[in-house]
DRENTORKOL-3810 file (N, C-alpha, C; in nm, 4 decimals):
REM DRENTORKOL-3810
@n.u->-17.8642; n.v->8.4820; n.w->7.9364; ca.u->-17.9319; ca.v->8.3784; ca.w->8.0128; c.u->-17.8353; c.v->8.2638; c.w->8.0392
@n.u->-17.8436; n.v->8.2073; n.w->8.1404; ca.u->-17.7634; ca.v->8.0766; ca.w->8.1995; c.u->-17.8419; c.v->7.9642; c.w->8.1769
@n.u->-17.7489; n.v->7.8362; n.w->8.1236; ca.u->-17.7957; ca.v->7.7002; ca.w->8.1331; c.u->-17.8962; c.v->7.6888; c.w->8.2396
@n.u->-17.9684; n.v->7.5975; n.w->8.1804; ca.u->-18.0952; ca.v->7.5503; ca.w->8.2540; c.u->-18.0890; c.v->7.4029; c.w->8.2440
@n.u->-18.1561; n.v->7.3303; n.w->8.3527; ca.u->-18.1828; ca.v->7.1682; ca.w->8.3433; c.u->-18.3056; c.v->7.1113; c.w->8.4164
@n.u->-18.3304; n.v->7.0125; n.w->8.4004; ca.u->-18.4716; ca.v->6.9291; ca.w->8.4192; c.u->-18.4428; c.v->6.8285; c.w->8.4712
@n.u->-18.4544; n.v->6.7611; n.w->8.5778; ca.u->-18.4683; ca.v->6.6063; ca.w->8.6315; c.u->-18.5936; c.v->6.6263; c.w->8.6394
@n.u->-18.6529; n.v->6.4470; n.w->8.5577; ca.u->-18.7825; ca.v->6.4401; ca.w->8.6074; c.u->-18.8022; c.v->6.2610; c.w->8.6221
@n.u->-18.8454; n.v->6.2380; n.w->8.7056; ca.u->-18.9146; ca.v->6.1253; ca.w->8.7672; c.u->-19.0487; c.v->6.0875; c.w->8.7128
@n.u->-19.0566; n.v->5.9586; n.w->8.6129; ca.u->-19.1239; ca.v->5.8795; ca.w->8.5220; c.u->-19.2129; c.v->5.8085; c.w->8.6121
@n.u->-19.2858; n.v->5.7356; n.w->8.6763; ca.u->-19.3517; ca.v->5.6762; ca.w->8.7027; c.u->-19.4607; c.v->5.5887; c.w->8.6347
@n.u->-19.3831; n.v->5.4882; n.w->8.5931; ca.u->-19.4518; ca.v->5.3699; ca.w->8.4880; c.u->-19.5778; c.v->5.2816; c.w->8.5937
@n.u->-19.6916; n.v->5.2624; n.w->8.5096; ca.u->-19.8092; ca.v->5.1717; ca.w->8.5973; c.u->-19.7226; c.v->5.0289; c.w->8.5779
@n.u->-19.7621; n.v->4.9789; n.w->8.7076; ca.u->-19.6786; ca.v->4.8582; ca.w->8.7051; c.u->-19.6792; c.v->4.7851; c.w->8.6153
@n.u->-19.5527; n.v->4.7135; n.w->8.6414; ca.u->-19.5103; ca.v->4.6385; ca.w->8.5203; c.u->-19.4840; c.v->4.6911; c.w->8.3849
@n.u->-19.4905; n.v->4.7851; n.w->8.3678; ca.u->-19.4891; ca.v->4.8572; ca.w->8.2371; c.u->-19.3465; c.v->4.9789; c.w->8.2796
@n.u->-19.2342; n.v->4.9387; n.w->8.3009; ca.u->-19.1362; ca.v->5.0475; ca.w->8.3317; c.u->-19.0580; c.v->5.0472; c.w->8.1141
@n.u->-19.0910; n.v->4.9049; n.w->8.1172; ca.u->-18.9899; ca.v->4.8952; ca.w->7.9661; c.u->-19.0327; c.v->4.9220; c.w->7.9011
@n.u->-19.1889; n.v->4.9154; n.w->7.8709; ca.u->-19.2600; ca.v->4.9541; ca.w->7.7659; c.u->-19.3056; c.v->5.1537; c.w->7.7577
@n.u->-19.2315; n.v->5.1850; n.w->7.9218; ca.u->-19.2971; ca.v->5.3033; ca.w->7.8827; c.u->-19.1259; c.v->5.3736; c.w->7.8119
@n.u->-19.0259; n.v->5.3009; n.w->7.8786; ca.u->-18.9237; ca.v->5.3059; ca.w->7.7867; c.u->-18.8903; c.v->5.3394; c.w->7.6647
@n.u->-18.9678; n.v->5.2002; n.w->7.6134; ca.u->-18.9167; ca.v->5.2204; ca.w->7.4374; c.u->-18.9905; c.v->5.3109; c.w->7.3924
@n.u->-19.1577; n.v->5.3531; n.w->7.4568; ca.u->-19.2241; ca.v->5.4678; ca.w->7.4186; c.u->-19.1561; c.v->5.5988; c.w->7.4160
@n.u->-19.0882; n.v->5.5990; n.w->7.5374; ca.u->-19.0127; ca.v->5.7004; ca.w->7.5135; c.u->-18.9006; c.v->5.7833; c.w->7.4452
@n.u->-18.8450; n.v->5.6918; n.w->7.3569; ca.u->-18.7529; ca.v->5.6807; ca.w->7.2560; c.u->-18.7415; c.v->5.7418; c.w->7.1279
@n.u->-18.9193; n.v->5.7488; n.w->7.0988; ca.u->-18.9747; ca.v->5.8291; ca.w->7.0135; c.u->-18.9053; c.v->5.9914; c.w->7.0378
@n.u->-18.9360; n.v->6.0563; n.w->7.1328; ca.u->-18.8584; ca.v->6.1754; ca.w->7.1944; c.u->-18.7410; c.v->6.1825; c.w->7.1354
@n.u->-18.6814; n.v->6.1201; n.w->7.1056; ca.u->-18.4883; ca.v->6.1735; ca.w->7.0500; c.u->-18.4334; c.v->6.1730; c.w->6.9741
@n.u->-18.5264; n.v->6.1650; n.w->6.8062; ca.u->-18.5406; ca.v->6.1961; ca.w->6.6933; c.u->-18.5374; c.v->6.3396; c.w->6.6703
@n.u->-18.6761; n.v->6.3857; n.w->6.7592; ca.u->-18.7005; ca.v->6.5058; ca.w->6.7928; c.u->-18.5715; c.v->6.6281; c.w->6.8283
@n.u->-18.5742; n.v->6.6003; n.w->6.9876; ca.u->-18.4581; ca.v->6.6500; ca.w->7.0514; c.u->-18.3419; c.v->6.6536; c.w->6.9711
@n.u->-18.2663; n.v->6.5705; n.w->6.9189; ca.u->-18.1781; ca.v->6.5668; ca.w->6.8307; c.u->-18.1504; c.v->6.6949; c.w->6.7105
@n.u->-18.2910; n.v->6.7302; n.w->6.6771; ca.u->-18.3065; ca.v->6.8362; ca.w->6.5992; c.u->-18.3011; c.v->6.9735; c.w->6.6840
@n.u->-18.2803; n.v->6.9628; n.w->6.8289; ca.u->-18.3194; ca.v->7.0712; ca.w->6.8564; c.u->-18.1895; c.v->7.1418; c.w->6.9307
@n.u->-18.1516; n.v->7.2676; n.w->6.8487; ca.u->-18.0165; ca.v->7.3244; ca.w->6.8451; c.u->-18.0068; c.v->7.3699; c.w->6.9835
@n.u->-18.1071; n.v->7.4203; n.w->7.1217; ca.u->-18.0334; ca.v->7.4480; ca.w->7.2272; c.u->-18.0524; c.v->7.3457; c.w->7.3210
@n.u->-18.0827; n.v->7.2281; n.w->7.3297; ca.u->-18.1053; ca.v->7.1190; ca.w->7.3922; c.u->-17.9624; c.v->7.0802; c.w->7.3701
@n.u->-17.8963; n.v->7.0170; n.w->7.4513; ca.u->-17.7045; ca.v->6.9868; ca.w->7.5076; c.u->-17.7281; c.v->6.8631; c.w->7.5402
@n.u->-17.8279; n.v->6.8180; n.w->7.6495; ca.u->-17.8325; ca.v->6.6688; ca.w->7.7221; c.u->-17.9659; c.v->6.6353; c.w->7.7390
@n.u->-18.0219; n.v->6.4924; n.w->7.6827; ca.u->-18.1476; ca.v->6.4604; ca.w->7.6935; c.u->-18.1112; c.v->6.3029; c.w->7.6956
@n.u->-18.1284; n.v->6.2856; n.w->7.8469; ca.u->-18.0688; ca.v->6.1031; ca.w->7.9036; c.u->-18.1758; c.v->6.0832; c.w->7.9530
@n.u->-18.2643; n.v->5.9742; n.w->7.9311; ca.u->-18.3307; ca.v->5.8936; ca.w->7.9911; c.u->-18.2703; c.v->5.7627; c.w->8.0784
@n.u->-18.3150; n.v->5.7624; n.w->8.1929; ca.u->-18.2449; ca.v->5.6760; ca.w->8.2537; c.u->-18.3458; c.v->5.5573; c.w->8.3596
@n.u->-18.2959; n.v->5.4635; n.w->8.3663; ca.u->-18.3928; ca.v->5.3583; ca.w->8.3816; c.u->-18.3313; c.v->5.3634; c.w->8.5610
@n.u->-18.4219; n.v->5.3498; n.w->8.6841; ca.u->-18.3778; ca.v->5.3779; ca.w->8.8162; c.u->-18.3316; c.v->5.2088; c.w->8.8371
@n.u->-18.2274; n.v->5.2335; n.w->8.9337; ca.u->-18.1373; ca.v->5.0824; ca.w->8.9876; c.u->-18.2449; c.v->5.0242; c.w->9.0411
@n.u->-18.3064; n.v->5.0582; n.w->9.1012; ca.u->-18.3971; ca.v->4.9814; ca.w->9.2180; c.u->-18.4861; c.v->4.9270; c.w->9.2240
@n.u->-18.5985; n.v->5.0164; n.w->9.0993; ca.u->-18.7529; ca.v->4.9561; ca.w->9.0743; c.u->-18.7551; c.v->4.9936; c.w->8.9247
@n.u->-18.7665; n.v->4.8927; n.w->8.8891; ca.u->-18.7623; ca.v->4.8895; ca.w->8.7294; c.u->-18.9182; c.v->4.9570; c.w->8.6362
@n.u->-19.0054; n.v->5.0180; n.w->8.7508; ca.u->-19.1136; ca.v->5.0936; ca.w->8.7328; c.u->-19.1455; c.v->5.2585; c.w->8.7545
@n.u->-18.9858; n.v->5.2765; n.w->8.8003; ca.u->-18.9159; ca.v->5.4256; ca.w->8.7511; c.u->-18.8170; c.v->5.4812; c.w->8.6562
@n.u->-18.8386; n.v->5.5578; n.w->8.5575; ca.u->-18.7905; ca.v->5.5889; ca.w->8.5083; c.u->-18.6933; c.v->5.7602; c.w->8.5329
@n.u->-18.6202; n.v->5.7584; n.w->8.4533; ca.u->-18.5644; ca.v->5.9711; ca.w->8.5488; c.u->-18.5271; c.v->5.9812; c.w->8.3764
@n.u->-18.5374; n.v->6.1407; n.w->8.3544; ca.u->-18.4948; ca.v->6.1916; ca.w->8.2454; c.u->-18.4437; c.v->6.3196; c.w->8.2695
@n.u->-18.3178; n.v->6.3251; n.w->8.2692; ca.u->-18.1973; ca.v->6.4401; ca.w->8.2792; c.u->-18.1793; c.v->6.5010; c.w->8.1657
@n.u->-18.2384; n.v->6.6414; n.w->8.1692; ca.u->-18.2312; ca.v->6.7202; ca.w->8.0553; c.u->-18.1117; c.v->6.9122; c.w->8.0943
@n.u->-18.0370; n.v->6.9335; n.w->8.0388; ca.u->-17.9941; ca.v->7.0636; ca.w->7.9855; c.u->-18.0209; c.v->7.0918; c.w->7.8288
@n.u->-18.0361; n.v->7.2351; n.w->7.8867; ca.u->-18.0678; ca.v->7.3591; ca.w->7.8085; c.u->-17.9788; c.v->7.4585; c.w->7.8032
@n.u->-17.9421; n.v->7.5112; n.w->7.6302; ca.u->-17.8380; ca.v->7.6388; ca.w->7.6750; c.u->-17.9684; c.v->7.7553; c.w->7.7632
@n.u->-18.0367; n.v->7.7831; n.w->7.7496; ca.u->-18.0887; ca.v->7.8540; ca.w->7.8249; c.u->-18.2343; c.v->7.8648; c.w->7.8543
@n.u->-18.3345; n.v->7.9268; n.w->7.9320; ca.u->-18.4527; ca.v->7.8972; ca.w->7.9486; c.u->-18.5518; c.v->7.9230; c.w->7.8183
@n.u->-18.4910; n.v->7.9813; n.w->7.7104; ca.u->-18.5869; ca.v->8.0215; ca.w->7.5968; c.u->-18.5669; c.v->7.8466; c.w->7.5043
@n.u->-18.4448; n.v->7.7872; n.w->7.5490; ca.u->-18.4220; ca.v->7.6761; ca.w->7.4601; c.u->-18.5152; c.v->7.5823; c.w->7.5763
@n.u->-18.5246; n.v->7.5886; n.w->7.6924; ca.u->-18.6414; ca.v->7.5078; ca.w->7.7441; c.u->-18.7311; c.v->7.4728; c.w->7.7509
@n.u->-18.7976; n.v->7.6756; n.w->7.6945; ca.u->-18.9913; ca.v->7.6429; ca.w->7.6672; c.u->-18.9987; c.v->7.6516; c.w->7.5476
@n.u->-18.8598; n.v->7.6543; n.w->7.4088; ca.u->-18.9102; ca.v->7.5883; ca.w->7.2782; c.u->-18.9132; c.v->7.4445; c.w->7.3027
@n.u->-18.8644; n.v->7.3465; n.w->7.3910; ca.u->-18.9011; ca.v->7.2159; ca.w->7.3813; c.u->-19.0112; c.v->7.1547; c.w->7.4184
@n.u->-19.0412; n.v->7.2363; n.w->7.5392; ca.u->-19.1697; ca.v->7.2262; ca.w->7.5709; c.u->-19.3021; c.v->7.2326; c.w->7.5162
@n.u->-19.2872; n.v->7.3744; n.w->7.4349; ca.u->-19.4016; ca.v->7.3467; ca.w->7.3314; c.u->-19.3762; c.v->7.3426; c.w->7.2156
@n.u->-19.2500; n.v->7.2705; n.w->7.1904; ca.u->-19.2580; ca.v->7.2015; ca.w->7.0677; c.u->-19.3996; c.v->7.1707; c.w->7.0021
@n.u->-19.4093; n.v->7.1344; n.w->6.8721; ca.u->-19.5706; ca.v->7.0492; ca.w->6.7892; c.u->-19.5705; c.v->6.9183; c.w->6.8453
@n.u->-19.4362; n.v->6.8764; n.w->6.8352; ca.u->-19.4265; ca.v->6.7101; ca.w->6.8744; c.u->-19.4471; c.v->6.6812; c.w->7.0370
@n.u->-19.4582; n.v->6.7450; n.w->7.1213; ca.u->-19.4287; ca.v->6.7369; ca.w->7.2514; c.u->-19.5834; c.v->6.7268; c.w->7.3102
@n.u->-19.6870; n.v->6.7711; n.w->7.2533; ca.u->-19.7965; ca.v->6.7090; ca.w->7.2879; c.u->-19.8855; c.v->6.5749; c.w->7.2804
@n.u->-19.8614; n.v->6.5716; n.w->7.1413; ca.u->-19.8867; ca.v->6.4097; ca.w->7.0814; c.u->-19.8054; c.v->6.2950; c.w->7.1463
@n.u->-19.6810; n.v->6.3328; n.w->7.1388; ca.u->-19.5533; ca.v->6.2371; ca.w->7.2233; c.u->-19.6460; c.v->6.1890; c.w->7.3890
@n.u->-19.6162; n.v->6.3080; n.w->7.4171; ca.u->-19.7454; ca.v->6.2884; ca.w->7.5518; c.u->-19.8095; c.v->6.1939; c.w->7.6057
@n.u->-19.8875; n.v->6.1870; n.w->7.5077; ca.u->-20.0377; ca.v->6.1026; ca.w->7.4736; c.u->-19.9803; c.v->5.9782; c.w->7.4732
@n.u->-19.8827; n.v->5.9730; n.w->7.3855; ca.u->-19.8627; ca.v->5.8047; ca.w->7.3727; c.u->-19.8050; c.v->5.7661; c.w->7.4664
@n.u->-19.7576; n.v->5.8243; n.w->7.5704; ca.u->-19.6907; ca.v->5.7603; ca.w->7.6883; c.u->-19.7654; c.v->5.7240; c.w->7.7860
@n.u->-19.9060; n.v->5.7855; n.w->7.7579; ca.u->-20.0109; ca.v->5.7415; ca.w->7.8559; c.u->-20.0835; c.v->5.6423; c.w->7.9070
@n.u->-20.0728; n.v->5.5633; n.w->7.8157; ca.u->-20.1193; ca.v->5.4216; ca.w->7.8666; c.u->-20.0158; c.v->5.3565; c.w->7.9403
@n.u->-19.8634; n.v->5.3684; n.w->7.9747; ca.u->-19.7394; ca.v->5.3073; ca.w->8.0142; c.u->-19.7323; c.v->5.4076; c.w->8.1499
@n.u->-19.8119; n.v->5.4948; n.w->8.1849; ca.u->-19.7462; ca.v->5.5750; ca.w->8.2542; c.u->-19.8712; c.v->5.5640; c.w->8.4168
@n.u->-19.8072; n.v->5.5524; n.w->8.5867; ca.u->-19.8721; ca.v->5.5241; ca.w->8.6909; c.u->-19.8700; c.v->5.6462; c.w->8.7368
@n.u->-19.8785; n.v->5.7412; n.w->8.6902; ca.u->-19.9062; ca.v->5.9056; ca.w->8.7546; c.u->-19.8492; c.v->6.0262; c.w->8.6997
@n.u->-19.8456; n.v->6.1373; n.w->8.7618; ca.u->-19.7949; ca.v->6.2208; ca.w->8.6910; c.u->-19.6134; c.v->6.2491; c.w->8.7199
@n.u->-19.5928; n.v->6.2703; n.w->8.6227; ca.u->-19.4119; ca.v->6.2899; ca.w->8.6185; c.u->-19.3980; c.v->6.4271; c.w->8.7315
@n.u->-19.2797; n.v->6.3824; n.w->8.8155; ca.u->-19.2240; ca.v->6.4586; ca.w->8.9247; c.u->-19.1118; c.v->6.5340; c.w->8.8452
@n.u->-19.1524; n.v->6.6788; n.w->8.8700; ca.u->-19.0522; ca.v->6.7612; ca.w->8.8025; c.u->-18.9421; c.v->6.8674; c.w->8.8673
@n.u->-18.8387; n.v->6.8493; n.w->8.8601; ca.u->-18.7100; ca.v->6.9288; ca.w->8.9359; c.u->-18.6230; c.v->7.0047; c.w->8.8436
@n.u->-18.6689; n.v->7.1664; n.w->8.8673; ca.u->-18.6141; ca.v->7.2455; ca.w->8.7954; c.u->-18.5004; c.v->7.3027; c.w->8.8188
@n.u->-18.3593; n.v->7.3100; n.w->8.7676; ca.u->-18.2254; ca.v->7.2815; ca.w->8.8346; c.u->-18.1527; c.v->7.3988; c.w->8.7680
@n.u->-18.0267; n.v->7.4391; n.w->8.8267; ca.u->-17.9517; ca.v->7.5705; ca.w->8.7582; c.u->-17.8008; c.v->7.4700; c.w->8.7740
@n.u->-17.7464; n.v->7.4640; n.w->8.6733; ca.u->-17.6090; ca.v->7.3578; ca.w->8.7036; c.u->-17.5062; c.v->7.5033; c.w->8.7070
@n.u->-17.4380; n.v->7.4743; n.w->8.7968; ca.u->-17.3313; ca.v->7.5497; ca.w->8.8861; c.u->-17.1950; c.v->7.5349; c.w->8.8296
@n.u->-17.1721; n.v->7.4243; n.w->8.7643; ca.u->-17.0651; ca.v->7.3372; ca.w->8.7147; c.u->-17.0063; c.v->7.2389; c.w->8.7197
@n.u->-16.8946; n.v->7.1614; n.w->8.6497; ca.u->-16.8695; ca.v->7.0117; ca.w->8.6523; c.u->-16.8205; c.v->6.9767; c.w->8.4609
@n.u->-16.8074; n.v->6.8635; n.w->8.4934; ca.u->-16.7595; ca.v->6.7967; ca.w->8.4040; c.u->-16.8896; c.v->6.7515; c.w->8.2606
@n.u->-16.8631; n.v->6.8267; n.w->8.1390; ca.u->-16.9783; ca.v->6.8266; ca.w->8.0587; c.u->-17.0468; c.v->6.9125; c.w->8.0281
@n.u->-17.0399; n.v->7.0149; n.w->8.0756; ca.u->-17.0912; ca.v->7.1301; ca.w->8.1239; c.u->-17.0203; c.v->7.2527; c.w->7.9697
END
């Protein structure tokens, strides 16, 4: 199986881009533990401080849907819900190559 990756687009209810932030932070305790997960960046958007993006690789798609249904990955969820203005935009990606990789 080939690397796999995730861009996804956060959408914080206004005014709440920082707070859904630090909520999100909780997440990389987790991840950290998790042996085929490579890159897990949360990133705050230049423009509107009420988007958030989270750039994720995977050595491969079996290391993708253990993160997914991780135990922790549902509860985590939940708590982002009060910080969060819709549902997260998800872009499922095959990296080709580059630097990091």
């Amino acid at each position: 199986m080939s690397t796999v990756a995730l861009l996804a687009k956060l959408p914080a209810a206004e005014g709440k881009g920082a707070e859904l932030a630090e909520a999100f932070k909780a997440a990389f305790e987790h991840v950290n533990k998790e042996a085929g997960t490579r890159m897990y960046v949360l990133h705050a958007d230049a423009t509107n401080a009420d988007i958030l993006w989270i750039y994720e690789i995977y050595e491969n798609q079996d290391a993708m849907n253990a993160h997914m249904t991780a135990d922790w990955f549902g509860p985590f969820s939940q708590t982002l819900a009060p910080f969060m203005g819709g549902r997260p935009e998800m872009f499922f990606l095959t990296p080709l190559g580059g630097k990091g990789l």
